[in-house]
FIFI-13761 format. One record per residue (C-alpha): residue number from 1; z negated, x, y. Coordinates in steps of 0.2 Angstrom, whole numbers, plus 5000, padded with zeros to 4 digits. Each point is the difference from the previous one (the first is absolute). Example, Ala and Ser with C-alpha at 12.3 -4.5 7.8 and 13.67 -1.06 7.14 Angstrom:
REM FIFI-13761
@k = 1; w = 4961; u = 5062; v = 4978
@k = 2; w = 5003; u = 5006; v = 5017
This chain:
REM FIFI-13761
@k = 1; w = 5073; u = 5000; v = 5111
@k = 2; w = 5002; u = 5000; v = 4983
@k = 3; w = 5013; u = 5013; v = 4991
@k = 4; w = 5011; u = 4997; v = 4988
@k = 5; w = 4989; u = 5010; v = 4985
@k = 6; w = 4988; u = 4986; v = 5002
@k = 7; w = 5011; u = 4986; v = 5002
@k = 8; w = 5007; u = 5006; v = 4984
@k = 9; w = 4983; u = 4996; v = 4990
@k = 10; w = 5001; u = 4983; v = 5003
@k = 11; w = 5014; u = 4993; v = 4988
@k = 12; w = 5002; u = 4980; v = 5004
@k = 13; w = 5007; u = 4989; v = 4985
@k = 14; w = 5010; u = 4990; v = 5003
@k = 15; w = 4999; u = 4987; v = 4986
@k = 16; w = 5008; u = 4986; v = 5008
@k = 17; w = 5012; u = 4988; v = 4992
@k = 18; w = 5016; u = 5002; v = 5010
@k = 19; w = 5012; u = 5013; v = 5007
@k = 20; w = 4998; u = 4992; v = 5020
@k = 21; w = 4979; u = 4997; v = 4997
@k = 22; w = 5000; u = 5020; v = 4998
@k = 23; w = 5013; u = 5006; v = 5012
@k = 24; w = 4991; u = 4990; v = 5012
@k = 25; w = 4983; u = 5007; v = 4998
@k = 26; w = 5009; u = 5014; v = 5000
@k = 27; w = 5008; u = 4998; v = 5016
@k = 28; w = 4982; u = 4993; v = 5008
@k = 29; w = 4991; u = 5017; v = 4992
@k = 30; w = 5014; u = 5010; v = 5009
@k = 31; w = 4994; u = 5017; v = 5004
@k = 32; w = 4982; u = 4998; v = 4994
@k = 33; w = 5003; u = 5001; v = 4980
@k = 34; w = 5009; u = 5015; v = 4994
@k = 35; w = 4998; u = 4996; v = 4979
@k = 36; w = 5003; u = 4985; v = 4992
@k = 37; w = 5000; u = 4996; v = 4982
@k = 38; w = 5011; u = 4988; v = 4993
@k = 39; w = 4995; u = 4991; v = 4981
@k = 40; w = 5006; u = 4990; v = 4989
@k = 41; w = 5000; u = 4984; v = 5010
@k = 42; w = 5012; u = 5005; v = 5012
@k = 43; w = 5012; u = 5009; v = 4989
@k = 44; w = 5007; u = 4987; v = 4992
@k = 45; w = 5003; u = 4991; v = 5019
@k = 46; w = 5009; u = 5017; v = 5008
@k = 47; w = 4986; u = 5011; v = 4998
@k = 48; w = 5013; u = 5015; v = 4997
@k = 49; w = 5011; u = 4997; v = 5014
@k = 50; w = 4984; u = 4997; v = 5011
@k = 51; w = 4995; u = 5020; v = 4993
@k = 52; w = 5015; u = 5007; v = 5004
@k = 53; w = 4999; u = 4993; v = 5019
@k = 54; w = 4982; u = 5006; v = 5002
@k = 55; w = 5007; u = 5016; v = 4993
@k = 56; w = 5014; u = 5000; v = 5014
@k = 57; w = 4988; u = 4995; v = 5013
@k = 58; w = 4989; u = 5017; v = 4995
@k = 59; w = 4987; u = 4992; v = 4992
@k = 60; w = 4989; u = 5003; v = 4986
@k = 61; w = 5006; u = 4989; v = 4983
@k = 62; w = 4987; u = 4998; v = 4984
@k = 63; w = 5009; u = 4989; v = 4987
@k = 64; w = 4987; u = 4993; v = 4988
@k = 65; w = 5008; u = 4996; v = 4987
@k = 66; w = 4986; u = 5008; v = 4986
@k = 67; w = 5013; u = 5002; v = 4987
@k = 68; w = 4995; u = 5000; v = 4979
@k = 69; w = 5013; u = 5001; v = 4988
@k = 70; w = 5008; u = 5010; v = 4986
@k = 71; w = 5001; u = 5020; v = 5010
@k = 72; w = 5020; u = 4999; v = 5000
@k = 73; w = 4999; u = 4983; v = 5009
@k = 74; w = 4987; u = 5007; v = 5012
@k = 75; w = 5009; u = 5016; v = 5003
@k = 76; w = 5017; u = 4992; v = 5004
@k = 77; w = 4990; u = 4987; v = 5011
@k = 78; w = 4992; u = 5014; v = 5010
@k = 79; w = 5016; u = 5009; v = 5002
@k = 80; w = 5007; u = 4984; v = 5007
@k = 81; w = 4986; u = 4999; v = 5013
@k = 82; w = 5000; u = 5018; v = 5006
@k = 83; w = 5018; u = 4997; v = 5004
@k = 84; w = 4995; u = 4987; v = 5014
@k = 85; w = 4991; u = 5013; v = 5008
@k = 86; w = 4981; u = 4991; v = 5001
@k = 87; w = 4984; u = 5011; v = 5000
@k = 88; w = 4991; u = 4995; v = 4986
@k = 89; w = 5001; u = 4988; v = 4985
@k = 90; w = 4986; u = 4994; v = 4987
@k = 91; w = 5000; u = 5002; v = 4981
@k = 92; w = 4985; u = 4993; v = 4989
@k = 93; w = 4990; u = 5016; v = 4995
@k = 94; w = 4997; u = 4992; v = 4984
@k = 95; w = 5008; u = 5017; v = 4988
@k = 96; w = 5008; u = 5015; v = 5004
@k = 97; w = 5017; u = 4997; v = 4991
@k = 98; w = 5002; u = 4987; v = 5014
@k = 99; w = 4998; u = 5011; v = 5014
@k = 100; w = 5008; u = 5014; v = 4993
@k = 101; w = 5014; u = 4991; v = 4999
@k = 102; w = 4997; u = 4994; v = 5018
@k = 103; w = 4998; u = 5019; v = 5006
@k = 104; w = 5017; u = 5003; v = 4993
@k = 105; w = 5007; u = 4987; v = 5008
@k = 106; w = 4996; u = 5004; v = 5017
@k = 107; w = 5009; u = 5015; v = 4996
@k = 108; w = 5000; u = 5011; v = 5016
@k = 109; w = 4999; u = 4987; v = 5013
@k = 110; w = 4986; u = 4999; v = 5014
@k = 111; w = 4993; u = 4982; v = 4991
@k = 112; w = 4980; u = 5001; v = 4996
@k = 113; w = 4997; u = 4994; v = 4984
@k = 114; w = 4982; u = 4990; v = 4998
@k = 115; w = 4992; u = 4994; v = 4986
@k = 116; w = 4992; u = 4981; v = 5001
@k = 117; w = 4982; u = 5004; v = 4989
@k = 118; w = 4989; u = 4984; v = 5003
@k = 119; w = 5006; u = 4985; v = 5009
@k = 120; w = 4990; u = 5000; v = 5013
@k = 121; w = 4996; u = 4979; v = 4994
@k = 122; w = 4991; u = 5005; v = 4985
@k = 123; w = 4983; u = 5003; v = 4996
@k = 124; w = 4991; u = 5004; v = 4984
@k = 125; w = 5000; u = 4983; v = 4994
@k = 126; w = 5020; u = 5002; v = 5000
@k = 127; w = 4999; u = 5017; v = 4991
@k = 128; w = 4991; u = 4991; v = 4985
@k = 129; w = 5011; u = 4987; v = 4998
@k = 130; w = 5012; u = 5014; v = 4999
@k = 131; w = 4992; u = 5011; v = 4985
@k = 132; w = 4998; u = 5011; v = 5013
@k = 133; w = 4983; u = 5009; v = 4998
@k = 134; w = 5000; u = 5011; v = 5016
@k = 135; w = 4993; u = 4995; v = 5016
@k = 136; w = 5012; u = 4998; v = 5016
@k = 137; w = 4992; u = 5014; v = 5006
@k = 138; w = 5002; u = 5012; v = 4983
@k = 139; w = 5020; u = 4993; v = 4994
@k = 140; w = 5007; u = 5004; v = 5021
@k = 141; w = 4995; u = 5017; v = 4998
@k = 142; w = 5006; u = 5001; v = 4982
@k = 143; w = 5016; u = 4994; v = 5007
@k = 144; w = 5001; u = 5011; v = 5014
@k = 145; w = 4995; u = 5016; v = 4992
@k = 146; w = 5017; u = 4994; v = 4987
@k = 147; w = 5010; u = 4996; v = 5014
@k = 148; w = 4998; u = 5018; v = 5012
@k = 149; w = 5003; u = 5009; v = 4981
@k = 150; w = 5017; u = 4989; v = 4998
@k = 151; w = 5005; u = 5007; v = 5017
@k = 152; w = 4996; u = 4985; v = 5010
@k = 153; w = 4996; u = 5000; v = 5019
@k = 154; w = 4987; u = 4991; v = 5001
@k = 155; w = 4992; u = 4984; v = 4995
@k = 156; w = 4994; u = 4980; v = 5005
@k = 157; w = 4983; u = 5000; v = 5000
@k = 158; w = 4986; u = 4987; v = 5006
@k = 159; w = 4988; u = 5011; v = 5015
@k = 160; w = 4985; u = 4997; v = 4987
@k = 161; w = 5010; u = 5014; v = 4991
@k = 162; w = 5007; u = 5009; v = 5012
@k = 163; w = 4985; u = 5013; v = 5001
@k = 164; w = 5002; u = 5003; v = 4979
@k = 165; w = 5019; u = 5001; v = 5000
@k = 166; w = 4999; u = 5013; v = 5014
@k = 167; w = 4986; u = 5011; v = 4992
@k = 168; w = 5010; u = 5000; v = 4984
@k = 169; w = 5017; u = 5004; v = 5009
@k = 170; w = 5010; u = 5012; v = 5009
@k = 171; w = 4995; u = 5000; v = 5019
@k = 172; w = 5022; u = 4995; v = 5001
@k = 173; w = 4997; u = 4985; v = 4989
@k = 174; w = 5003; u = 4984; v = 5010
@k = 175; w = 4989; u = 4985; v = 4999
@k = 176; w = 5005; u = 4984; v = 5005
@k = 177; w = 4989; u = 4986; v = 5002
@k = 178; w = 5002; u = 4982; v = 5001
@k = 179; w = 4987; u = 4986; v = 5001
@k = 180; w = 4997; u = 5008; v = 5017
@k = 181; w = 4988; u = 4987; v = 5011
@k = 182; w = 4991; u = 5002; v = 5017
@k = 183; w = 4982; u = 4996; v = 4999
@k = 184; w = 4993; u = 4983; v = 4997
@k = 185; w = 5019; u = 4994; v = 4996
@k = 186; w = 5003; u = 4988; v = 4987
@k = 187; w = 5003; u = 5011; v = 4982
@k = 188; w = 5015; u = 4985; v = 4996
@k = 189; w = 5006; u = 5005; v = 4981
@k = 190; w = 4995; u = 5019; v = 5002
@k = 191; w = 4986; u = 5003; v = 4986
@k = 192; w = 4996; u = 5019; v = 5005
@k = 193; w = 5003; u = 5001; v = 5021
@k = 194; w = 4994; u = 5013; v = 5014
@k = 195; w = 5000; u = 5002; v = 5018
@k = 196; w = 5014; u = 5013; v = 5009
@k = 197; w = 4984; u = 5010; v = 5005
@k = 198; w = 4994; u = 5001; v = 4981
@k = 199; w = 5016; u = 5003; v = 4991
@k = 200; w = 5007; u = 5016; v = 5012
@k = 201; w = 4982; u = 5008; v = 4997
@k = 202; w = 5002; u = 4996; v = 4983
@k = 203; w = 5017; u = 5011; v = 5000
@k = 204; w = 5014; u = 4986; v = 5003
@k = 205; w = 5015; u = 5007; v = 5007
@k = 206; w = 5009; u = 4984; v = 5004
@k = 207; w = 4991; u = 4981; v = 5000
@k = 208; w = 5013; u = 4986; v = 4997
@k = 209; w = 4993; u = 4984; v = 5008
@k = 210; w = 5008; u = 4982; v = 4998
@k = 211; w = 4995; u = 4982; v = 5005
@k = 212; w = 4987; u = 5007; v = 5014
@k = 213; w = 5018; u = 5007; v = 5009
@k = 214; w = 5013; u = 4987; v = 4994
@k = 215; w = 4989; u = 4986; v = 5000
@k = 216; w = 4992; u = 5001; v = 5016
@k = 217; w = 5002; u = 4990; v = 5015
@k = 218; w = 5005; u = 5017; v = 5011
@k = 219; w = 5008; u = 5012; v = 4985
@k = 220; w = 5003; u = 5012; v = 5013
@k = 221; w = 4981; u = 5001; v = 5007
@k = 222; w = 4995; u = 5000; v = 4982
@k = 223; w = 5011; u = 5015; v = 4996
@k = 224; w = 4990; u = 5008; v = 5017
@k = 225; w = 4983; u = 4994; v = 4992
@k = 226; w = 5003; u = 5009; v = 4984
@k = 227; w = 5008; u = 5017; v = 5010
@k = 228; w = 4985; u = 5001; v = 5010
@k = 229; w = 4989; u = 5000; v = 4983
@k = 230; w = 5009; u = 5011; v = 4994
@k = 231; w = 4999; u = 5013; v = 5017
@k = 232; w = 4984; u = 4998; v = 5000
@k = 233; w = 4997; u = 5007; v = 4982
């Protein structure tokens, strides 16, 4: 049987367009997902109300919402989150006046604070386009090394980083990886991807997995799929 610290590494996103589409995987995950994370597709279609039931239903609430804006917009906006009581929200790790203003917007609330470094669909080909000399590799553990000294909890990080975020940060420091795939699954959009095994030896504390749970013929065997990867590592 599988306990409740494990389930809780496995975060399912539930990037759905509607209210009822979610609350009906939901329903059909039932006691097999503790953690979902909630973006930006769904807020606008009662994502927040559908937060605040997980929240009353005990379960475990991530809203993406990767905030970037002037630091008083961001602090008030963080503020407003950590009144609905979620577990972790996302701010772009792109300068530290941002996320100091985020750490002082989460106050003295329980909400973990993450910083988005690379999207987890860009390559270097993306980077260059940008001006951006770094490699993916080199700017996620510049960003992450900014975000634990602005007091952040942790950060969003492909598993191809994972191992050099966790090397440069404190053993506390929370990795959450994305672009999570079982081996010999199609990539989709996902530019930088690893496998559940990969990315938890890599140092990943939590791996948030989409389309291969919300997409799939049997959601709730997928769910089952992924949890017994993830025992298994």
């Amino acid at each position: 049987m599988i306990d409740r610290a494990t389930r809780d590494k496995l975060i399912v996103a539930l990037d759905l367009p509607t209210y009822d589409e979610a609350r009906a995987l939901v329903d059909r995950l039932g006691d097999t997902v503790s953690f979902y994370k909630i973006g930006l597709e769904l807020l606008f279609a009662d994502g927040l109300s559908l937060a605040q039931e997980l929240k009353r239903e005990g379960k475990r609430v991530f809203l993406d919402l990767k905030f970037l804006d002037i630091g008083n917009t961001v602090e008030h906006a963080v503020a407003a989150a950590a009144k609905l009581g979620v577990d972790f929200i996302t701010v772009h790790g792109h300068d530290t006046k941002t996320m100091t203003a985020a750490v002082r917007g989460r106050g003295a609330s329980n909400l973990k604070l993450l910083a988005v470094t690379v999207l987890t669909n860009l390559d270097q080909s993306d980077l260059d386009e940008q001006g951006i000399a770094a490699t993916p590799g080199g700017l996620v553990v510049g960003r992450a090394r900014m975000a634990e000294n602005a007091g952040f909890d942790g950060v969003i990080a492909s598993g191809q980083e994972a191992a050099a975020v966790r090397a440069e940060t404190g053993p506390k420091f929370l990795i959450v990886t994305p672009g999570i795939r079982l081996p010999g699954a199609e990539t989709g959009d996902q530019s930088r991807i690893t496998t559940p095994e990969e990315a938890l030896r890599f140092g990943a504390n939590h791996l948030v997995v989409g389309r291969p749970i919300n997409a799939a013929r049997d959601p709730k065997a997928a769910a089952e799929t992924f949890l017994a990867h993830i025992a298994g590592a």
